[in-house]
N, CA, C and O atoms as CSV, one atom per row, in Angstrom:
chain,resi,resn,atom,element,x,y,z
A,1,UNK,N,N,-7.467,6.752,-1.642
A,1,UNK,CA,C,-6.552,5.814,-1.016
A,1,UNK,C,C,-5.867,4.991,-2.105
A,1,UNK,O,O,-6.733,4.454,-2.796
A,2,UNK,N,N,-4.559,4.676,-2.537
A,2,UNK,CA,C,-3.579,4.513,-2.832
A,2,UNK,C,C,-3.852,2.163,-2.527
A,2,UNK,O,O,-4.284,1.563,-1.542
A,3,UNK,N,N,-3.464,1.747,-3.568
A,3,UNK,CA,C,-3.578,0.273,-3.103
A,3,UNK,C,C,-2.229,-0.337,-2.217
A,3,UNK,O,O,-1.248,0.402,-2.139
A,4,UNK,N,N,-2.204,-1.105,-1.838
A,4,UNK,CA,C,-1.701,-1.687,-0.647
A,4,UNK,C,C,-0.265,-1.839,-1.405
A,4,UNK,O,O,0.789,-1.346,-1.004
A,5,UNK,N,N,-0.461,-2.725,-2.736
A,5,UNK,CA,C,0.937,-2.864,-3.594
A,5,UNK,C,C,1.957,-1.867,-3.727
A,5,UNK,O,O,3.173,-1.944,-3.557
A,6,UNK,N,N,0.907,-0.517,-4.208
A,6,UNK,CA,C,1.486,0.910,-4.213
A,6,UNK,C,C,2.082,1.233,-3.148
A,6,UNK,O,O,3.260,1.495,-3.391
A,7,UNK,N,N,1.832,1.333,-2.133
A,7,UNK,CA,C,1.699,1.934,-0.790
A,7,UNK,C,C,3.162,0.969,-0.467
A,7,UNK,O,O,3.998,1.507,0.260
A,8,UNK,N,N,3.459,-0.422,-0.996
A,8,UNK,CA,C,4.613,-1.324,-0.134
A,8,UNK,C,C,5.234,-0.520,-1.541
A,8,UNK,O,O,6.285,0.091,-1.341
A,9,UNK,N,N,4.801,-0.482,-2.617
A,9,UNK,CA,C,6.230,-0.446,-3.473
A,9,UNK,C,C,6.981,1.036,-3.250
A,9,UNK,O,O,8.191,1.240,-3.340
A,10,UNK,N,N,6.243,1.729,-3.027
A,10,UNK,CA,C,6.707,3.204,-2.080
A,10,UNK,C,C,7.285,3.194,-1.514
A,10,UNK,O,O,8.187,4.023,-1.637
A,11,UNK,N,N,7.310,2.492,-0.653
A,11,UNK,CA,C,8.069,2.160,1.160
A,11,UNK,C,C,9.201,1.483,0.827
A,11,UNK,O,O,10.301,1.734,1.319
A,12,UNK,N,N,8.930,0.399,-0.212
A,12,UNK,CA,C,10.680,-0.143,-0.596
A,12,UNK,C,C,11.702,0.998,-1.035
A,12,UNK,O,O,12.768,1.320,-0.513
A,13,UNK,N,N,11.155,1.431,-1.978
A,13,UNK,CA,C,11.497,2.590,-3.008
A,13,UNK,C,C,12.177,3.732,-1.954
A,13,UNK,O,O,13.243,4.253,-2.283
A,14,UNK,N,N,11.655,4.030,-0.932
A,14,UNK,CA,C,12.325,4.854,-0.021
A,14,UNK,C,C,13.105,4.484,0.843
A,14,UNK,O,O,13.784,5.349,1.395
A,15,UNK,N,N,13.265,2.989,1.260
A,15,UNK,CA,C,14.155,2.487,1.599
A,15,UNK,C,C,15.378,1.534,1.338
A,15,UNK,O,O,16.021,0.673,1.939
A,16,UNK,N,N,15.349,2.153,0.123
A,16,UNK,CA,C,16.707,1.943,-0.638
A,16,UNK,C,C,17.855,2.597,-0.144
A,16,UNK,O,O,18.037,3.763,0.205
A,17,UNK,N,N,18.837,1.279,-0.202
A,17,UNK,CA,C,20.095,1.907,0.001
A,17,UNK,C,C,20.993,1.919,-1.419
A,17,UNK,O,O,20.716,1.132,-2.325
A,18,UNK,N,N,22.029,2.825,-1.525
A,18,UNK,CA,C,21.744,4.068,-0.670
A,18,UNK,C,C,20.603,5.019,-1.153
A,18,UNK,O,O,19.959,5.013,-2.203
A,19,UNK,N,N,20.549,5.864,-0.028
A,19,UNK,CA,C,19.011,6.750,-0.094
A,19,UNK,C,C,18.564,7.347,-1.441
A,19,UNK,O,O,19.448,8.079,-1.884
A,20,UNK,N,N,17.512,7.277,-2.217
A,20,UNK,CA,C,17.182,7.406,-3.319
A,20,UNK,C,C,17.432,9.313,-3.352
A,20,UNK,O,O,16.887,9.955,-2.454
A,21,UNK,N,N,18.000,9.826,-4.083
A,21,UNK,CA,C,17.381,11.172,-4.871
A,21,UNK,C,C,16.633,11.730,-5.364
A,21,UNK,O,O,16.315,12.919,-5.338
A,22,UNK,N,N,16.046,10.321,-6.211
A,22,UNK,CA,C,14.857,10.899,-6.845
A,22,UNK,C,C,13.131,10.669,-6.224
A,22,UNK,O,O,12.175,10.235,-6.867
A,23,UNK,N,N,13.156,11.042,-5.041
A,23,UNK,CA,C,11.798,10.737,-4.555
A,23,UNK,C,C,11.497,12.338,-4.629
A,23,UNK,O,O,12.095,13.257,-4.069
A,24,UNK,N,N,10.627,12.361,-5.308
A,24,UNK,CA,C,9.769,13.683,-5.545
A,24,UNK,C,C,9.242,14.232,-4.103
A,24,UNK,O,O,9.458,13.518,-3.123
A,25,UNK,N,N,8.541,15.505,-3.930
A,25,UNK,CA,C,7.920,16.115,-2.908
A,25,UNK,C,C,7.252,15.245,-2.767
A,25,UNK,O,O,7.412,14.461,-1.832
A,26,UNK,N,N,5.879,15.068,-4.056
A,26,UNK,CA,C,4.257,14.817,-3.503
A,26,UNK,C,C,4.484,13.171,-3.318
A,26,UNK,O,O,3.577,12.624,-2.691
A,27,UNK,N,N,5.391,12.450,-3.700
A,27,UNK,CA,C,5.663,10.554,-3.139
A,27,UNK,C,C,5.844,10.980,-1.704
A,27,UNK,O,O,5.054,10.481,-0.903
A,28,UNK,N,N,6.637,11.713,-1.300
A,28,UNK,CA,C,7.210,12.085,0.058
A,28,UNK,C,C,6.505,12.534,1.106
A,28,UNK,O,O,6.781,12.295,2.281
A,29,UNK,N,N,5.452,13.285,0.655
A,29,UNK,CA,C,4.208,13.577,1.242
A,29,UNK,C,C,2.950,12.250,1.600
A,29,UNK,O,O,2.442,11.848,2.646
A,30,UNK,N,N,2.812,11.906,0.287
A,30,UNK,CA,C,2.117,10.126,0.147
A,30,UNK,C,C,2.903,9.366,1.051
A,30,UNK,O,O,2.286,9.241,2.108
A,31,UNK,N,N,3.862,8.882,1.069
A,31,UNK,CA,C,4.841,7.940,2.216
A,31,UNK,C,C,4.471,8.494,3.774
A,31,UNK,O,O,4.130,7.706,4.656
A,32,UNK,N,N,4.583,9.945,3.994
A,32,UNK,CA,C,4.381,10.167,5.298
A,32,UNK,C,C,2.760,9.867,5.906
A,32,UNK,O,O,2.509,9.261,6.947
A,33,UNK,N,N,1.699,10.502,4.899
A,33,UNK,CA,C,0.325,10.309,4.869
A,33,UNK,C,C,-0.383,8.663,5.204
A,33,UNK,O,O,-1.376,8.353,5.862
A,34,UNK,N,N,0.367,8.029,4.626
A,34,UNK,CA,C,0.077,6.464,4.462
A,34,UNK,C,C,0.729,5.863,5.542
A,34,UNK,O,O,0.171,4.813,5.862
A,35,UNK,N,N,1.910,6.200,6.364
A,35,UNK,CA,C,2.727,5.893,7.222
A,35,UNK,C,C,1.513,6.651,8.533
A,35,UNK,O,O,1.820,6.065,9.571
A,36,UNK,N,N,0.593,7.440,8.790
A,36,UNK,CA,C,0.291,7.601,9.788
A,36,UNK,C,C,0.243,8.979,9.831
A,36,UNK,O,O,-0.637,9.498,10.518
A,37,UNK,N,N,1.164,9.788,9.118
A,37,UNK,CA,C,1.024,11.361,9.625
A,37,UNK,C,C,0.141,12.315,9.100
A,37,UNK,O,O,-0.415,12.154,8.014
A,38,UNK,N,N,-0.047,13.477,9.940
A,38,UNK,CA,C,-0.498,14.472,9.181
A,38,UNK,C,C,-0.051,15.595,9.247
A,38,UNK,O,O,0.805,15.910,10.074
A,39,UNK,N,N,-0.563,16.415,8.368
A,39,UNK,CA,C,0.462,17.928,8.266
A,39,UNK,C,C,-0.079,18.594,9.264
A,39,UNK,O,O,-1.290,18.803,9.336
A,40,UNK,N,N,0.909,19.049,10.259
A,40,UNK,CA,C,0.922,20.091,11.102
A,40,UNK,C,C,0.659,21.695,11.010
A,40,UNK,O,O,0.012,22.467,11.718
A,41,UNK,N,N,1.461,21.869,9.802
A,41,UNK,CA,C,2.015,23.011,10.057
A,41,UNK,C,C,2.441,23.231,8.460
A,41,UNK,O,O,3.092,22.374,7.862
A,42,UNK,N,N,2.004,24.465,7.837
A,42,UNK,CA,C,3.211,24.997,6.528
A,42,UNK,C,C,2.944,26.063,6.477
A,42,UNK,O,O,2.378,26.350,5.422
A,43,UNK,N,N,3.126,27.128,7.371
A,43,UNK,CA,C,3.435,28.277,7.350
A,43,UNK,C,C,4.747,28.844,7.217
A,43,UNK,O,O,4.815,30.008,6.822
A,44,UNK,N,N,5.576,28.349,7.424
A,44,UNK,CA,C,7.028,28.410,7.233
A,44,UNK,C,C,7.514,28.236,6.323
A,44,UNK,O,O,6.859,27.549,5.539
A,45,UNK,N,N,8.900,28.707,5.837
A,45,UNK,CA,C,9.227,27.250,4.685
A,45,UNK,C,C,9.628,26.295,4.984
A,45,UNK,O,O,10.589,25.862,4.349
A,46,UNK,N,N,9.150,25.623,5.946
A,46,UNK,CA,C,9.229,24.077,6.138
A,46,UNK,C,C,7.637,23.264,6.785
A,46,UNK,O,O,6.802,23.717,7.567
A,47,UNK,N,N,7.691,22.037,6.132
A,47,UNK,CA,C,6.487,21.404,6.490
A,47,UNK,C,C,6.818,20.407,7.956
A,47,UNK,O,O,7.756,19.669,8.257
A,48,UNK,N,N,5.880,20.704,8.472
A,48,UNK,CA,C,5.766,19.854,9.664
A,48,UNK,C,C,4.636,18.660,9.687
A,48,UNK,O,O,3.592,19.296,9.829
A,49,UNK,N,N,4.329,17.425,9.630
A,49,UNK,CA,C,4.134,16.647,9.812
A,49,UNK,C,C,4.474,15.656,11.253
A,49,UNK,O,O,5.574,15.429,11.758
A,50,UNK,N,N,3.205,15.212,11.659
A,50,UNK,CA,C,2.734,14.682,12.700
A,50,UNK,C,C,2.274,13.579,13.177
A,50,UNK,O,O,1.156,13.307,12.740
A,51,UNK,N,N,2.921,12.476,14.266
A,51,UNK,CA,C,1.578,11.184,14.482
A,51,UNK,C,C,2.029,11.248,15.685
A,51,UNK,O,O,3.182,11.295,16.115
A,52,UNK,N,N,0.677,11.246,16.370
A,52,UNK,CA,C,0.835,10.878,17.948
A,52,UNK,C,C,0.384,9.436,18.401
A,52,UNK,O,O,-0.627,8.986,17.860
A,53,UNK,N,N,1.029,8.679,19.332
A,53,UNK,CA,C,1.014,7.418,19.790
A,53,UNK,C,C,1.003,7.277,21.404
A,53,UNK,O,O,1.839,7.614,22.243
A,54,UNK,N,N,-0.071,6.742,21.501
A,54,UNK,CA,C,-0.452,7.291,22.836
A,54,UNK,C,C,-0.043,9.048,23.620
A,54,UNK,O,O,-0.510,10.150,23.337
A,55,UNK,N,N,0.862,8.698,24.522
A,55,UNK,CA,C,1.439,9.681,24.932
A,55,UNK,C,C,2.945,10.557,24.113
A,55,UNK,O,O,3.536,11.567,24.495
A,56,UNK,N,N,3.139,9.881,23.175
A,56,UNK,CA,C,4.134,10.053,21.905
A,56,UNK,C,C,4.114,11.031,20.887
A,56,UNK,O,O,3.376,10.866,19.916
A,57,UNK,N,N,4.743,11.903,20.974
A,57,UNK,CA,C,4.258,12.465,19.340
A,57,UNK,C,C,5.845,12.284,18.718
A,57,UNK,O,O,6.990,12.489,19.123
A,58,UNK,N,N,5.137,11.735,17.388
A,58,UNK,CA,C,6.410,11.700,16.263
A,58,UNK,C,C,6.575,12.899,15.416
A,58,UNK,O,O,5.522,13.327,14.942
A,59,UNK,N,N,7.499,13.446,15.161
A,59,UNK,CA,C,7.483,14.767,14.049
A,59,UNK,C,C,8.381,14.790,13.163
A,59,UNK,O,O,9.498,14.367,13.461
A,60,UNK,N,N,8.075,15.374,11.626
A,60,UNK,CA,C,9.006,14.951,10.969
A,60,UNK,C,C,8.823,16.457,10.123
A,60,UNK,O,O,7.812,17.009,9.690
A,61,UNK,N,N,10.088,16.801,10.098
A,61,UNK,CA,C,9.898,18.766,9.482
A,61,UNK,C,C,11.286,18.326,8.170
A,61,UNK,O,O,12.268,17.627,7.917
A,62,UNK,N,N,10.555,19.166,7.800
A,62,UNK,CA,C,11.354,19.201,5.943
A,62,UNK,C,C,10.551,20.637,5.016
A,62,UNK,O,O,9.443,21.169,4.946
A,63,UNK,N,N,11.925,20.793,4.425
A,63,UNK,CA,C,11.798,21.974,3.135
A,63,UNK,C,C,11.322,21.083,2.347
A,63,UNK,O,O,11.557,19.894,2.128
A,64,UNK,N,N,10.237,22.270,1.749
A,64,UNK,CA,C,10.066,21.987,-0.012
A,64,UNK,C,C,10.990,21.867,-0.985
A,64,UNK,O,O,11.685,22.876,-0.872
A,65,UNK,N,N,11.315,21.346,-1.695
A,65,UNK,CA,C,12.379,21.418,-2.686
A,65,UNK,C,C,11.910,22.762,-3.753
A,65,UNK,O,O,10.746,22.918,-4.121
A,66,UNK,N,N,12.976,23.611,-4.130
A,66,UNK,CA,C,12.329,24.736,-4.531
A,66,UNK,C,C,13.453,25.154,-5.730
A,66,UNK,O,O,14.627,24.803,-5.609
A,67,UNK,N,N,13.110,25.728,-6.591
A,67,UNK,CA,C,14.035,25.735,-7.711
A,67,UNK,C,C,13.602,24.529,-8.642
A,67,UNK,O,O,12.561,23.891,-8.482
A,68,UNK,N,N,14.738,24.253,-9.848
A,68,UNK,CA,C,14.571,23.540,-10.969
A,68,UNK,C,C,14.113,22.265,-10.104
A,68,UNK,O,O,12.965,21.859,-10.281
A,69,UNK,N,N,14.634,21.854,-9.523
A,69,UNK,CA,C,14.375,20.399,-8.381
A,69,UNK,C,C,13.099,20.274,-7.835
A,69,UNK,O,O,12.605,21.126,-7.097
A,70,UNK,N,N,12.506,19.161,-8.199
A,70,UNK,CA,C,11.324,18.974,-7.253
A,70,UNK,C,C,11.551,17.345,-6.417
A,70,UNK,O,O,10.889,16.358,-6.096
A,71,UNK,N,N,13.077,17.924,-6.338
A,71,UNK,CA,C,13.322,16.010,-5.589
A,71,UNK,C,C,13.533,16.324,-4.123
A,71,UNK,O,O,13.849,17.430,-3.683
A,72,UNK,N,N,13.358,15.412,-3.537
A,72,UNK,CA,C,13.369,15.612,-1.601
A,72,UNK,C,C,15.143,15.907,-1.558
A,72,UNK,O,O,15.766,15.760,-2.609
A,73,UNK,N,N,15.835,16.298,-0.364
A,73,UNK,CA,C,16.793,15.949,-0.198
A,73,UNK,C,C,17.205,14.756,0.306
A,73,UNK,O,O,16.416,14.417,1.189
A,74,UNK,N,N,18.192,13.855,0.134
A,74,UNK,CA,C,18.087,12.976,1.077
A,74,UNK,C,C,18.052,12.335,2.321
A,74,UNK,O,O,17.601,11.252,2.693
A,75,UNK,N,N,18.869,13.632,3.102
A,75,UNK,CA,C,18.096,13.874,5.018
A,75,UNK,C,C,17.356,13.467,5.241
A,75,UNK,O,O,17.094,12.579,6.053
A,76,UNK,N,N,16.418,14.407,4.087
A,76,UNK,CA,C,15.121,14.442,4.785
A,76,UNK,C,C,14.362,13.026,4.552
A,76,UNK,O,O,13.397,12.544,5.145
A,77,UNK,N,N,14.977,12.638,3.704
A,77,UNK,CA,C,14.050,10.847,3.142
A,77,UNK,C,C,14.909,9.658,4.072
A,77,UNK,O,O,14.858,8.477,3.731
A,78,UNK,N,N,15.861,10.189,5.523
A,78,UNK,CA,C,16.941,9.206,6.174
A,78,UNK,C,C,16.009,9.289,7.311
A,78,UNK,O,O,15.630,8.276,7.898
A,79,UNK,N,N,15.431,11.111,7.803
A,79,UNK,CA,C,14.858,11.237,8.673
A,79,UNK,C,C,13.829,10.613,8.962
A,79,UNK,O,O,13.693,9.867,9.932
A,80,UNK,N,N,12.771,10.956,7.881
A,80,UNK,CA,C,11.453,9.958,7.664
A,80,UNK,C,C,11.397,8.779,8.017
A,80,UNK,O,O,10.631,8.587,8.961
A,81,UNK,N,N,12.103,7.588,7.482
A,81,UNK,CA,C,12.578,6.386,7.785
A,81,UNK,C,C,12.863,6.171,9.175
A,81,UNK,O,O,12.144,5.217,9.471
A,82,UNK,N,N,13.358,6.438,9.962
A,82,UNK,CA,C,14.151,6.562,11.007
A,82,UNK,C,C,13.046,7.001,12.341
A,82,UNK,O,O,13.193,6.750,13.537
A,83,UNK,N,N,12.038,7.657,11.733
A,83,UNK,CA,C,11.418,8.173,12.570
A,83,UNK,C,C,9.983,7.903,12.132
A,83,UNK,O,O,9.154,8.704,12.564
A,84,UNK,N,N,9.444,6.700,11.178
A,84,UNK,CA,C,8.411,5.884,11.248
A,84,UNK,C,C,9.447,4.530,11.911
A,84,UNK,O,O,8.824,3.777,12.660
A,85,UNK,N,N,10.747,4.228,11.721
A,85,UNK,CA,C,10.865,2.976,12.566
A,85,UNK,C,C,10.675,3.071,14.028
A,85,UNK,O,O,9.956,2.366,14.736
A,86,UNK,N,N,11.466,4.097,14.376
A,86,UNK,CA,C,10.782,4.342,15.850
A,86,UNK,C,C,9.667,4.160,16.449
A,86,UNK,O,O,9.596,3.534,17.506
A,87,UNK,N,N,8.346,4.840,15.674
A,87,UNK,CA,C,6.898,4.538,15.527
A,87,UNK,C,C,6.291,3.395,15.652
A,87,UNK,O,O,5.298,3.083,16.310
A,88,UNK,N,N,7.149,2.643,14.787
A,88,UNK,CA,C,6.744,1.383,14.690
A,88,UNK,C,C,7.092,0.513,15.562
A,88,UNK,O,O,6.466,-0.526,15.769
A,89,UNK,N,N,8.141,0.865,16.161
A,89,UNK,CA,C,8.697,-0.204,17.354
A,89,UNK,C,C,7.950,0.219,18.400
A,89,UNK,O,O,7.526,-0.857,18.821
A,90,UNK,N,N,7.409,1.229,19.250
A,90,UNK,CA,C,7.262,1.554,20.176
A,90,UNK,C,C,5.152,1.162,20.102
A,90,UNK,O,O,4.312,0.871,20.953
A,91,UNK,N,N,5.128,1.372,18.698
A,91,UNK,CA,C,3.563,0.330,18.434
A,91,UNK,C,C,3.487,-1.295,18.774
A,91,UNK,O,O,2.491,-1.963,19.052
A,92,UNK,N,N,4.987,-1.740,18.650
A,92,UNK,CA,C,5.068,-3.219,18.209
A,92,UNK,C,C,5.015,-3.559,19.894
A,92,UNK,O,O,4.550,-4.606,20.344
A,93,UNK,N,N,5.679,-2.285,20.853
A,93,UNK,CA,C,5.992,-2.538,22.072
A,93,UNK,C,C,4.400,-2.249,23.328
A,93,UNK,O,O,4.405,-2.682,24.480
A,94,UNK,N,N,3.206,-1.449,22.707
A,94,UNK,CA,C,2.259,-1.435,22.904
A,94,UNK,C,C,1.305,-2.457,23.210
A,94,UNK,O,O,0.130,-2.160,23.426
């Protein structure tokens, strides 16, 4: 487990505007992990990641970055965001 400082300075770091480039796979993986999810699914070439809330499930699917690049795209780091705020509101509304 990752310290609490780490874990917020992550979460800023990905919610930078505008959307960072350089967030690597395995931060991107750490952000979702620490945010609540877990991996679903990587049989594909895409990862699926998971949190269910009550009757809720959140999902968040993304490519590996593959080639010289090991940086996320940035979609996929708009999606993430977007879809732990959701999470979070509908916790806050619990």
């Amino acid at each position: 487990m990752i310290a609490i400082s780490t874990r917020d300075k992550l979460e800023e770091r990905m919610r930078r505007t505008p959307t960072p480039s350089d967030v690597t796979f395995d931060d991107f993986v750490l952000f979702l992990r620490h945010s609540g999810f877990t991996e679903q699914t990587n049989q594909s070439s895409h990862y699926v990641y998971g949190c269910k809330i009550g009757n809720q499930t959140y999902i968040v699917t993304f490519a590996r970055p593959h080639g010289a690049s090991n940086y996320m795209k940035r979609n996929y780091v708009k999606k993430a965001i977007e879809t732990i705020d959701e999470m979070r509101t509908q916790l806050e509304m619990e």
